[in-house]
KETOR-862755 format. One line per field, with one value per residue (C-alpha): residue number from 1; residue in one letter; chain; x, y, z. Coordinates in steps of 0.02 Angstrom, whole numbers, plus 50000, padded with zeros to 5 digits. Example, Ala and Ser with C-alpha at 12.3 -4.5 7.8 and 13.67 -1.06 7.14 Angstrom:
REM residues 2
i	1:2
aa	A:S
ch	A:A
x	50615:50684
y	49775:49947
z	50390:50357
//
This chain:
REM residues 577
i	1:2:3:4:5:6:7:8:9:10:11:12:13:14:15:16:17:18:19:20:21:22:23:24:25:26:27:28:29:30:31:32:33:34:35:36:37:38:39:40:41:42:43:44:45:46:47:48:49:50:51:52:53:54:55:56:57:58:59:60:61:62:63:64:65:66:67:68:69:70:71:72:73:74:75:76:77:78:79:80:81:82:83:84:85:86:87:88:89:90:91:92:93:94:95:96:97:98:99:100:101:102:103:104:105:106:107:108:109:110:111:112:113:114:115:116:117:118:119:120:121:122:123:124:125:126:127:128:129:130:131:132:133:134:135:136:137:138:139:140:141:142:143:144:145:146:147:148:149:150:151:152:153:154:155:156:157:158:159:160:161:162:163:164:165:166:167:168:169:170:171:172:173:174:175:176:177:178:179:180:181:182:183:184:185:186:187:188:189:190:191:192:193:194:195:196:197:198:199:200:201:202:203:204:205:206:207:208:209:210:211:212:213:214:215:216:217:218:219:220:221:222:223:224:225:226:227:228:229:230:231:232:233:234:235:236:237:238:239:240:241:242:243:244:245:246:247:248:249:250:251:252:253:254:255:256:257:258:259:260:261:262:263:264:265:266:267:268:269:270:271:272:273:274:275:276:277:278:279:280:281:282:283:284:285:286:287:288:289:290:291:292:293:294:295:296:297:298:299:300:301:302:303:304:305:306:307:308:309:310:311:312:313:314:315:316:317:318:319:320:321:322:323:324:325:326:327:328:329:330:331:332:333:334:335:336:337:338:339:340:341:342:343:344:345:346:347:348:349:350:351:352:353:354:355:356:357:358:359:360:361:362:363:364:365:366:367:368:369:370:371:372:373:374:375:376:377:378:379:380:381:382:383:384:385:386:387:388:389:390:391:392:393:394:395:396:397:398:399:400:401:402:403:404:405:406:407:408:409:410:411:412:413:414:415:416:417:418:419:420:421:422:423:424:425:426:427:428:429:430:431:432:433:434:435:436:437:438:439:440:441:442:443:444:445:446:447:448:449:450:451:452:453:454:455:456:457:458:459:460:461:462:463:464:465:466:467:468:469:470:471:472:473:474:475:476:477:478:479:480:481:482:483:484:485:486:487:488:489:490:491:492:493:494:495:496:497:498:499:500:501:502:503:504:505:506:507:508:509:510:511:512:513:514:515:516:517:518:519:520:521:522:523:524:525:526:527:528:529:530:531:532:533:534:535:536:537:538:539:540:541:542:543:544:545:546:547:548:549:550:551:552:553:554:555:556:557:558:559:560:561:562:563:564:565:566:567:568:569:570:571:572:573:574:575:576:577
aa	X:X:X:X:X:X:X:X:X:X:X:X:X:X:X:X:X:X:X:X:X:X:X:X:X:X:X:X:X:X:X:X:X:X:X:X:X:X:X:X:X:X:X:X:X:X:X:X:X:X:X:X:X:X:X:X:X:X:X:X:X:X:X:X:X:X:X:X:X:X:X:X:X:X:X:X:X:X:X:X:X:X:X:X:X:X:X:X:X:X:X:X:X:X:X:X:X:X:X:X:X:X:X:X:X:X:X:X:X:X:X:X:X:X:X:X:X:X:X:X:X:X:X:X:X:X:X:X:X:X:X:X:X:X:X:X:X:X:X:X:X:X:X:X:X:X:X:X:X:X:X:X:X:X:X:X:X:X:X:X:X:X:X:X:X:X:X:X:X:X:X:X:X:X:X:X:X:X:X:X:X:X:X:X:X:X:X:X:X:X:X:X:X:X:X:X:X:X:X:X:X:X:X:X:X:X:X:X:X:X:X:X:X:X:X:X:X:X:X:X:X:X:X:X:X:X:X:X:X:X:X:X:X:X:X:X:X:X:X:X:X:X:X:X:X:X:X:X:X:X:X:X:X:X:X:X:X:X:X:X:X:X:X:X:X:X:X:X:X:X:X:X:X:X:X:X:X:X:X:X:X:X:X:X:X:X:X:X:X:X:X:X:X:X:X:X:X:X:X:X:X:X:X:X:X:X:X:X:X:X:X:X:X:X:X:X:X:X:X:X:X:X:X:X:X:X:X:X:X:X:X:X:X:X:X:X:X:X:X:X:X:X:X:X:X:X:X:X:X:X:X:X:X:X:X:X:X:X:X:X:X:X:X:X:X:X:X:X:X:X:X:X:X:X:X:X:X:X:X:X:X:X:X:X:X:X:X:X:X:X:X:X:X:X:X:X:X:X:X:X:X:X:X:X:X:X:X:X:X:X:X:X:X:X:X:X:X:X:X:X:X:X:X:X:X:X:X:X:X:X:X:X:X:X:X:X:X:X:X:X:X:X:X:X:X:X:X:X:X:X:X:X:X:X:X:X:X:X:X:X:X:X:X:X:X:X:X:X:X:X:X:X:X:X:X:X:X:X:X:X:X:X:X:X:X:X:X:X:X:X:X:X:X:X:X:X:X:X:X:X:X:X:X:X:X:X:X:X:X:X:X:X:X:X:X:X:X:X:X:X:X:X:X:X:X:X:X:X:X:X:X:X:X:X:X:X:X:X:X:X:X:X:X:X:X:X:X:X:X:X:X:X:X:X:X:X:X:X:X:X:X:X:X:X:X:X:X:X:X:X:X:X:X:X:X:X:X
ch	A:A:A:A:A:A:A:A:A:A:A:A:A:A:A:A:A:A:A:A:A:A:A:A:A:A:A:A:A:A:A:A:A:A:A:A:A:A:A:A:A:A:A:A:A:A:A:A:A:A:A:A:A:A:A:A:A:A:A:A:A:A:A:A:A:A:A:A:A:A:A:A:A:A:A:A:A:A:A:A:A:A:A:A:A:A:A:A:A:A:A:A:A:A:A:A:A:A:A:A:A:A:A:A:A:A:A:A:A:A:A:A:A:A:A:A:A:A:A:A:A:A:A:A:A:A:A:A:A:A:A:A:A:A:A:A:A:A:A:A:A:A:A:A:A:A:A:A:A:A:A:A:A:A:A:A:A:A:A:A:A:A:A:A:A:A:A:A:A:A:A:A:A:A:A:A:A:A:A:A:A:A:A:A:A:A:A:A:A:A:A:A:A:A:A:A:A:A:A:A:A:A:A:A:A:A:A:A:A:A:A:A:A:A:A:A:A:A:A:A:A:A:A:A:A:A:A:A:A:A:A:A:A:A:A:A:A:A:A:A:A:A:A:A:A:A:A:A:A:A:A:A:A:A:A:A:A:A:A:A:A:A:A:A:A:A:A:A:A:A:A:A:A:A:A:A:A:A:A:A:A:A:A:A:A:A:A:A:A:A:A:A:A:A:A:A:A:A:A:A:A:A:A:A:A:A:A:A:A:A:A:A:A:A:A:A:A:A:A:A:A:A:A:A:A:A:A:A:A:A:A:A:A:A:A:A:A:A:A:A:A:A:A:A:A:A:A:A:A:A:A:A:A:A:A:A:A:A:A:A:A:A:A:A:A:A:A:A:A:A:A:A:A:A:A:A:A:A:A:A:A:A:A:A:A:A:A:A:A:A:A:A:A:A:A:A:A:A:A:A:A:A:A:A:A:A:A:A:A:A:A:A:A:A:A:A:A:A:A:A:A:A:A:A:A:A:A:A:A:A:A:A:A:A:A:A:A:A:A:A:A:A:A:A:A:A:A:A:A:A:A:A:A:A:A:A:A:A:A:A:A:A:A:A:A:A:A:A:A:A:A:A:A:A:A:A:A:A:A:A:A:A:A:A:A:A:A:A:A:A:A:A:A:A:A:A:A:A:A:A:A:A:A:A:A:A:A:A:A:A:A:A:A:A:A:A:A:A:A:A:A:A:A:A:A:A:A:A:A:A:A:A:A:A:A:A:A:A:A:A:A:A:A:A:A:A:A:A:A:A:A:A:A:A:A:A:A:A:A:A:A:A:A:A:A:A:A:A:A:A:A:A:A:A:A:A:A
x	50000:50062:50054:50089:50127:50080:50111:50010:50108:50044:50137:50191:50237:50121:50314:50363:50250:50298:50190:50268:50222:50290:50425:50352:50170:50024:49894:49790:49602:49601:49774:49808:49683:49785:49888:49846:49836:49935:50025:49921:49874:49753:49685:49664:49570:49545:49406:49295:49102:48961:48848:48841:48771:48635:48485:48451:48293:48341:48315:48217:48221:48224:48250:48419:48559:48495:48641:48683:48852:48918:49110:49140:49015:48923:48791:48928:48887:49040:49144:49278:49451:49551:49715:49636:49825:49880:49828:49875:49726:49636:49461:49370:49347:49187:48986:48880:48680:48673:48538:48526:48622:48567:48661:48750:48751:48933:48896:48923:49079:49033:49157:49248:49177:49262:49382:49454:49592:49676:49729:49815:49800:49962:50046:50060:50223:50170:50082:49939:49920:49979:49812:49756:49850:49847:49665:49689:49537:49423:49489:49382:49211:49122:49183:49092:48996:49154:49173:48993:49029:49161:49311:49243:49394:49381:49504:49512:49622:49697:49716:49732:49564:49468:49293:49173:49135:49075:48972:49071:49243:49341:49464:49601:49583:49636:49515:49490:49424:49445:49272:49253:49189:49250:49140:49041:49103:48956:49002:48938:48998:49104:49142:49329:49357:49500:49535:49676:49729:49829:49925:49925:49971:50154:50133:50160:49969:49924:49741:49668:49464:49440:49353:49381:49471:49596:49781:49899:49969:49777:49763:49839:50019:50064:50230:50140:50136:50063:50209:50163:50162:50116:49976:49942:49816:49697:49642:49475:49439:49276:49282:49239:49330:49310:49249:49247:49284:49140:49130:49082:48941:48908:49062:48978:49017:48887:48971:49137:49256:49427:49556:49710:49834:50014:50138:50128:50023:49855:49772:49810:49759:49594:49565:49580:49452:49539:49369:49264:49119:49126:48987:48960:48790:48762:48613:48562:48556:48486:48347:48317:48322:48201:48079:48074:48145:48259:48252:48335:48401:48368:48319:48498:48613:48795:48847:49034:49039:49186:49236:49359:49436:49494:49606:49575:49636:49506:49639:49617:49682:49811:49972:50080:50159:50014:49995:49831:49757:49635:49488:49389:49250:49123:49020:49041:48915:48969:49066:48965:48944:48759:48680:48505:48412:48250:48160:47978:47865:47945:48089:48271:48423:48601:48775:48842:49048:49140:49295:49363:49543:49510:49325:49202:49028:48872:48749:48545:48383:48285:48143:48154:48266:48370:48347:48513:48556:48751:48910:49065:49070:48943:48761:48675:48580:48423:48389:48412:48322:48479:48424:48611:48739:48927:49051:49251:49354:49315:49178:49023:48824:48709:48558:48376:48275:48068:48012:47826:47750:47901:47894:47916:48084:48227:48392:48518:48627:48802:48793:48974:49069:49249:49372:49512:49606:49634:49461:49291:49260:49206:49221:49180:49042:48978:48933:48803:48665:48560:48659:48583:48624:48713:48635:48745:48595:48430:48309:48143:48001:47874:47724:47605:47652:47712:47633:47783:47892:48037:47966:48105:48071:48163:48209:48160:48318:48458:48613:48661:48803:48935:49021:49195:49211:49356:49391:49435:49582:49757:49851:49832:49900:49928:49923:49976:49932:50013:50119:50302:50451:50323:50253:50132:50198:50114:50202:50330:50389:50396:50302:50435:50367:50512:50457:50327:50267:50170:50124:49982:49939:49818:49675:49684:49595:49691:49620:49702:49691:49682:49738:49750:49861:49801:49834:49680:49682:49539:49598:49501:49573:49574:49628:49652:49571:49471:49308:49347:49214:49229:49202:49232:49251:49331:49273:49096:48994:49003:48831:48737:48788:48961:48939:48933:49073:49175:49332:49367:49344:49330:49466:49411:49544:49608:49505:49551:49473:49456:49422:49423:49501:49495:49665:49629:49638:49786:49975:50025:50083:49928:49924:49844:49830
y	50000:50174:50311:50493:50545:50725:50843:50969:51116:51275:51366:51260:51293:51190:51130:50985:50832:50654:50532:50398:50209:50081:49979:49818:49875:49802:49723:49822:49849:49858:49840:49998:50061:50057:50201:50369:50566:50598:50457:50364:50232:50115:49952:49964:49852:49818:49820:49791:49798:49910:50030:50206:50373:50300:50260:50072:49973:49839:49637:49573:49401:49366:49176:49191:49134:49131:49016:48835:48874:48718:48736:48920:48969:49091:48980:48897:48699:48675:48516:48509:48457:48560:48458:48457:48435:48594:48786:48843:48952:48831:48870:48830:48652:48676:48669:48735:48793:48983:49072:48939:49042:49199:49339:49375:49567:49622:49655:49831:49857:49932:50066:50007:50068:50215:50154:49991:50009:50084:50150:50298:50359:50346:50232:50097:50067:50171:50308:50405:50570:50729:50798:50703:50819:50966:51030:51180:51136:51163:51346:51400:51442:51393:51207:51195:51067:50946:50956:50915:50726:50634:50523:50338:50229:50049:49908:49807:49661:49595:49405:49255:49157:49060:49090:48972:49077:48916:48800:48674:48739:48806:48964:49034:49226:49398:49488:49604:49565:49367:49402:49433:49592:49677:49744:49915:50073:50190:50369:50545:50687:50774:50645:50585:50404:50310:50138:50043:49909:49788:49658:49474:49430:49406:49531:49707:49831:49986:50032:50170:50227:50258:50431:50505:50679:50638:50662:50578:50484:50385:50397:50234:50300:50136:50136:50195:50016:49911:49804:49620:49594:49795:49926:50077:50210:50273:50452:50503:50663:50641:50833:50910:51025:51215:51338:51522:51496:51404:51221:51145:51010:50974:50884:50784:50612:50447:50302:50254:50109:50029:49923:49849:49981:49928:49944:49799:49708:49792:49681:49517:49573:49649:49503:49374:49488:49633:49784:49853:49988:50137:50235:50432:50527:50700:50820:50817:50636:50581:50703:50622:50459:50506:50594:50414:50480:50374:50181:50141:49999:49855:49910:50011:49849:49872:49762:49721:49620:49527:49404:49260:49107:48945:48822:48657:48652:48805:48931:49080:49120:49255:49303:49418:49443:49446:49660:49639:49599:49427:49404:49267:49147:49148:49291:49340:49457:49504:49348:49227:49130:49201:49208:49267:49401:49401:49557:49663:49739:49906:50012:49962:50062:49964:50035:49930:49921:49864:49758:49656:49646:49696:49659:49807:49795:49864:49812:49801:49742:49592:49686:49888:50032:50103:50251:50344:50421:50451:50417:50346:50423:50590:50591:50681:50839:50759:50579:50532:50379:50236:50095:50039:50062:50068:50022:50025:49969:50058:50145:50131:50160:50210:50163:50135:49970:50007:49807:49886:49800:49697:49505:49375:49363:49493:49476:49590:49550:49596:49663:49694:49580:49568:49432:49513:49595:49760:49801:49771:49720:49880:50063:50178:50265:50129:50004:49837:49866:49730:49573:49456:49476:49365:49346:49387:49415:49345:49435:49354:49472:49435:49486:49616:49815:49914:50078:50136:50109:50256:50403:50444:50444:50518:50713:50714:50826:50747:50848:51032:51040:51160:51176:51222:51366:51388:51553:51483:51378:51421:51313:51133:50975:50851:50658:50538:50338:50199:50049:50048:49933:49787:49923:50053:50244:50409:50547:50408:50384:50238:50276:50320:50331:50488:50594:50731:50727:50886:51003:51091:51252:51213:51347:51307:51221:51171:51066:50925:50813:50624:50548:50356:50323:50194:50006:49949:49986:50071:50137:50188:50352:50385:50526:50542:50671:50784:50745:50800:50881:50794:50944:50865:50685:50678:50867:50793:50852:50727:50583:50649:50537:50577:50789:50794:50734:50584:50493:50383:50406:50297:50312:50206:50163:50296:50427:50592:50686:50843:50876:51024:50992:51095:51059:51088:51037:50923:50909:50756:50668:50574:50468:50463:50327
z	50000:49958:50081:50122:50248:50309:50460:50487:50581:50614:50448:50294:50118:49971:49902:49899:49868:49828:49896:49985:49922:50021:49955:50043:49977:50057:49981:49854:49942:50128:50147:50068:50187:50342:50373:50434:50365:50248:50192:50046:49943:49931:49847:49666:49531:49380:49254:49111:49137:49140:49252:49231:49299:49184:49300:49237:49300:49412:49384:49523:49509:49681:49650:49538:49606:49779:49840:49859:49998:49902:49867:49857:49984:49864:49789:49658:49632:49567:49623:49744:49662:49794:49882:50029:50094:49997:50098:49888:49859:49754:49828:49974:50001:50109:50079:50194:50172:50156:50252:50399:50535:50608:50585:50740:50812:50866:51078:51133:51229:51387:51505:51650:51818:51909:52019:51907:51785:51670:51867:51777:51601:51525:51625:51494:51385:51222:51325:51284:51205:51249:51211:51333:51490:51388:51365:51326:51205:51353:51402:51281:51329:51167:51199:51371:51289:51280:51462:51500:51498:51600:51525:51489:51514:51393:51400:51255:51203:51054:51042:50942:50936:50834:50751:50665:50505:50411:50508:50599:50537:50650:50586:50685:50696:50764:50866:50961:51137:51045:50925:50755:50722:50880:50998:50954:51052:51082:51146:51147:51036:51152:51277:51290:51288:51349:51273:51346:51200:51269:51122:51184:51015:50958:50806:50806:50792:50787:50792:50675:50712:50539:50521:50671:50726:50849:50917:50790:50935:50939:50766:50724:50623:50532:50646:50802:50849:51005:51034:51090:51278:51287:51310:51230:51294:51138:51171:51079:51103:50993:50970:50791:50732:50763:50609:50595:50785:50831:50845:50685:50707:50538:50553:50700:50659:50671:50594:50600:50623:50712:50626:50624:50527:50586:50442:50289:50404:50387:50240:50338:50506:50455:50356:50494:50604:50647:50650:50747:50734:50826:50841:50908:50935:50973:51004:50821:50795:50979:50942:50777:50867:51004:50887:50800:50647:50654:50686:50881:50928:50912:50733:50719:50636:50601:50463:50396:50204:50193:50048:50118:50046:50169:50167:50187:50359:50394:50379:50298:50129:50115:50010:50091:49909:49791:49780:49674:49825:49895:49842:49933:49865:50026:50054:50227:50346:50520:50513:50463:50270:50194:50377:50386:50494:50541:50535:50592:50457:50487:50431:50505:50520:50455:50433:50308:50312:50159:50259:50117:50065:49871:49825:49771:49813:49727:49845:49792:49867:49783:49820:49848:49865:50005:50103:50108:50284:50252:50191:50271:50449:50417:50393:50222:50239:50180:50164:49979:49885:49826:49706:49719:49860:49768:49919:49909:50042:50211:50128:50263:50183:50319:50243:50294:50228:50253:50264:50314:50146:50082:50008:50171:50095:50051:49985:49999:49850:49763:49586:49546:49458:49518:49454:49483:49626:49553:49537:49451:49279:49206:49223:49344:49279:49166:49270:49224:49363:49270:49301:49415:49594:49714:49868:50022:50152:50179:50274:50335:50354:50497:50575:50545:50492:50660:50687:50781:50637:50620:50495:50397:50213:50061:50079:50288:50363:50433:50476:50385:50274:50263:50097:50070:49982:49820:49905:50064:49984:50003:49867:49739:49782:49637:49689:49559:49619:49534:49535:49482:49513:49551:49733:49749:49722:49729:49633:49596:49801:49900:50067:50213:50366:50432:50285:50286:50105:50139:50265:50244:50380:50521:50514:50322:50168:50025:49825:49817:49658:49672:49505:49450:49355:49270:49235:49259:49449:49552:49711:49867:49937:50129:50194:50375:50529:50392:50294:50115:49999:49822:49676:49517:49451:49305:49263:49313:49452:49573:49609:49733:49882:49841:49856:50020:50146:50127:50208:50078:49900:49766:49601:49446:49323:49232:49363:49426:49569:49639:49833:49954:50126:50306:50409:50594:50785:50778:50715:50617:50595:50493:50332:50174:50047
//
């Protein structure tokens, strides 16, 4: 994975530039997708197929391809010829029935109680942030609100463990806390958390809560690690960020998520379990919750899509030295093969993660459309109507499904042919929307319509949006992604984790344009600590879901993009890739 690395300081020059790729590059897809601000590169693909900005009507043949599990796990009845002695790739060797296990609900991690460790913040191995002693946040009166509610202290471990993603097959894993997804934090807008992540494992970590503005000592640096045997305490200030000096809550965040992001090892630890959602809430949104605008739980759902491959000895799949990136051949929801979910006639909140290593998902319903509530970490400004859901590594949906007067039976299916780890067949904005779907998620509608069902519909007001302006930038930054010498580059660099690539002025906002540069490779673009504002795709105005505010953003082959940025809060350093 290529990355950049950036530190923001509070005056910098626009000079300078090179991305940094590393020279051991991880894994196209979520591998490039672990390492901080301003570092940057991230999974690529390939392609050849079609779907387009061209609304096309959907097929809803609700029995096609609904699944067999036999073999590959994804409905494929083809026959086993794997070695079952042989971990080579070859396939997975095992059937199963899809839609016969529920689909499980990651637990909520819950605070320690006052008075139990961590004893004292910071006195762990790898420290905490100096944020974290240094307030000087709170002198200000406007941010009263952020010392309205107490530090929650969390201790969380990461372990070897084993998970039964198949029925009866036992796969050894990462996770954290030992389960696969992690556990969900839940935590105010404006209320500190502590998370004390202790390693048990023998490999190095380094967690990154993907969308979130933090200290870059918390925000998961690819080198920052978590040494085994050791603790480090995660600050998360769960501020936003401040705006013509007033705290700026449209850049409240909702949904966001934790992963593994250590240095060339982030594709293979997120792959064998390594994420977690984390969730915030502030006034806005817990209004729009309690107003039953929006579903609460139980009807809120976090959902992570992965796409894994096993061995015959119930290993996962993985090649440290394949850069296209894994794709896997069973379709895998909250860590489970094609589970099922059973569901009340009403309308149900999910946050839908991509996790894969390298797959692209366009996600449909056999029987419906979605009701868009955000984008990555940030909720829209109205709630927008989404026949399709287009998902790149790390990108999250937060969408709402109205089962009031669906079919007893609902598949949520994947529409995006992918053969290849460097992306989808096809192009970016011509994409085949009329394939038939796979099914990766079977819901079972029951019982008679609920009268207390949420109200949101298409165009209710969710959270306002503040634009970034072109007079409020300061200077263009051109990023070039590609592969050269057999590793990922931007602006022909290797990634190098002591070099600050650029260092843009806090108080600031500066264009920055994301070009691919080709191949065949699509690339999903993170950029650490800010939101950026996409303005142009291609010298197109962005689709709608896309106009808004984004952490991660999508490059097709051959793509070039054009975002606004804010710098502000915290030095770097951060990553981007």
């Amino acid at each position: 994975m290529s990355k950049r690395e950036l530190k923001a300081s509070p005056s910098a020059s626009l000079e300078g530039g090179g991305i940094i790729s590393r020279r051991n590059a991880l894994q196209a897809g979520i591998a490039a997708l672990a390492a901080g601000i301003y570092v940057g590169e991230i999974g690529a693909a390939s392609g050849k197929g079609k779907k387009g900005n061209k609304k096309k009507e959907k097929k809803k043949d609700k029995n096609k391809n609904k699944g067999k599990g036999k073999g590959k796990g994804k409905g494929d009845d083809d026959d086993d010829d794997d070695d079952d002695d042989d971990n080579d790739g070859d396939g997975t060797p095992f059937t199963f029935e899809p839609f016969t296990v529920d689909l499980p609900i990651p637990p909520v991690k819950a605070p320690l109680a006052v008075g139990t460790p961590p004893y004292q913040v910071g006195d762990v191995f790898h420290g905490v942030a100096p944020e974290y002693f240094d307030r000087s946040v709170a002198e200000n009166p406007s941010l009263q609100w952020y010392e309205a509610h107490p530090t929650s202290f969390y201790s969380m471990q990461i372990q070897d463990s084993t998970h039964e993603y198949i029925p009866g097959v036992q796969t050894p894993v990462l996770g954290y806390d030992g389960i696969v997804p992690g556990p969900t934090f839940k935590a105010r807008v404006g209320e500190p958390v502590v998370v004390r992540t202790t390693n048990e494992t023998n490999r190095e970590m380094s967690v990154h809560l993907h969308g979130g503005h933090n200290p870059a000592h918390s925000d998961g640096y690819p080198n920052f690690y978590v040494l085994p045997g050791r603790a480090r305490d995660y600050f998360y200030t769960n501020t936003v960020p401040f705006f013509n000096g007033e705290p700026d809550f449209t850049e409240a965040p909702s949904t966001m998520w934790y992963h593994d992001h250590a240095m060339d090892l982030t594709a293979d630890h997120v792959l064998h379990g390594l994420a977690g959602f984390y969730l915030t809430y502030d006034d806005l949104e817990l209004d729009l919750i309690g107003s039953n605008v929006l579903p609460d739980d139980p009807y809120d759902i976090p959902i992570v899509l992965q796409d894994i491959q096993f061995n015959a000895d119930g290993t996962i799949f993985f090649d440290p030295l394949d850069h296209n990136g894994t794709l896997g051949d069973t379709w895998i929801v909250n860590g489970k093969a094609q589970p099922k979910l059973h569901v009340e006639r009403r309308k149900y909140r999910f946050r839908i993660l991509n996790g894969s290593n390298a797959r692209f998902w366009e996600l449909r319903l056999s029987s419906g459309n979605f009701i868009g509530l955000g984008k990555d970490t940030w909720l829209f400004p109205n709630a927008i109507e989404r026949d399709t859901l287009l998902l790149g590594m790390a990108n999250r949906a937060d969408v709402v499904i109205d089962f009031t007067n669906a079919p007893d039976e609902v598949f949520l299916e994947n529409i995006l042919e992918q053969d290849d780890g460097r992306g989808p067949n096809g192009d970016l904005d011509d994409r085949d929307v009329e394939i038939p779907g796979t099914p990766i998620l079977k819901f079972v509608v029951e019982g008679p319509p609920q009268a207390d069902s949420a109200t949101v519909s298409v165009g209710t007001p969710l959270r306002p949006h503040e634009p970034i302006h072109a007079s409020e930038i300061v200077g263009t930054r051109v990023f070039e992604f590609e592969r050269r010498q057999g590793a990922w580059q931007i602006n022909h660099e290797f990634f190098d984790p002591t070099v600050a690539n650029a260092t843009p002025t806090l108080g600031t906002a500066e264009r920055w344009i994301l070009r691919n540069g080709g191949g065949g490779w699509w690339h999903p673009i993170h950029i650490h600590l800010e939101s950026h504002q996409q303005q142009q795709v291609d010298g197109q105005l962005p689709s709608l879901e896309d106009r808004f505010k984004s952490d991660t953003t999508i490059l097709g082959s051959g793509t070039e993009v054009e975002v606004f940025m804010r710098f502000r809060t915290f030095q770097g350093p951060f990553v981007f890739h």
